[in-house]
Phi, psi and omega in degrees: 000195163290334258229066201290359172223038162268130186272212174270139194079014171078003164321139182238125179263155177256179164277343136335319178227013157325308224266339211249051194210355134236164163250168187199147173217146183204153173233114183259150165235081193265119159214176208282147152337284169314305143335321191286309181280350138323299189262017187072022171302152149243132203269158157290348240165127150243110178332096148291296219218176164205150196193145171228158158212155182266161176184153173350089196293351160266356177234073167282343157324289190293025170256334164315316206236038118292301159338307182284310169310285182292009154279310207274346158301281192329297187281001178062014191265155159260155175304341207267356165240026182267154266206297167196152171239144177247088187268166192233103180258071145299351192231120167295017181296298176352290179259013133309299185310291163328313175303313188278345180278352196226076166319107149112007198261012183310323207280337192252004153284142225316115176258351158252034200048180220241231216231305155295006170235339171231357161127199177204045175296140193293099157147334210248316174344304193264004167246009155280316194261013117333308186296289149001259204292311174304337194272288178345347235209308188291329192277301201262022172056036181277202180222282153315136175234108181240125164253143200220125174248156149249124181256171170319160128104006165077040164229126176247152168230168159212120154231153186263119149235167177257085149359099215235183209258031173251026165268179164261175192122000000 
């Protein structure tokens, strides 16, 4: 028939059920200054900020970069000094929105492509594009970072971090 995305047993995949139809794994270590230095970590990184926003739940792409303007407010920063953003763009609406709210940042956007060139599986997502903005950071010896989700129901986050001097580079 038409229908060019049935799986075996006539499942039809969606964009709905996509996410739960592969897997992916990333490993995060989020813990306190003390901690770290308790167990000998050296950190890669440092949480600055975190920021969330409500916005329309039918149009929820666009709470990532409601998320992000009010991190970057918050942190006191302009776009033009954050390093790279790493968005988890399930919908390509995504990096339309981003791009006219953030002008000129295509070279510092998800640089090692987004969630439609390597997937989105549920659990993984926001410590893939973490993963991301750190090799990113590393690659191009930058400081700054924001990672940005727009979730279901018309809530977006963003976090900052910072590139601390136990990465290479």
């Amino acid at each position: 028939d038409r229908l060019p995305f049935l799986l075996p047993g006539g499942k039809v995949l969606t964009a709905a059920n996509s996410c739960l139809m592969h897997d992916g794994a990333a490993f995060v270590a989020l813990c306190s200054e003390e901690y770290g230095k308790s167990h000998g970590l050296v950190p890669q990184a440092i949480f600055r900020l975190g920021a969330a926003a409500g916005g329309d739940p039918m149009m929820s792409p666009k709470t990532a970069v409601l998320a992000t303007e009010k991190l970057l407010k918050k942190a006191g920063l302009d776009y033009h000094e954050i390093d790279t953003f790493e968005v988890n763009e399930a919908f390509a609406v995504i990096d339309a929105l981003f791009m006219r709210a953030f002008p000129g940042i295509e070279e510092k956007y998800n640089v090692f492509g987004g969630a439609l060139a390597y997937g989105h599986p549920y659990g993984v997502s926001g410590a893939m594009i973490l993963l991301h903005a750190l090799k990113a950071l590393e690659k191009n010896d930058g400081r700054y970072g924001v990672c940005a989700v727009a979730a279901a129901g018309g809530v977006g986050s963003a976090i900052l971090v910072e590139r601390t001097a136990g990465m290479k580079g």
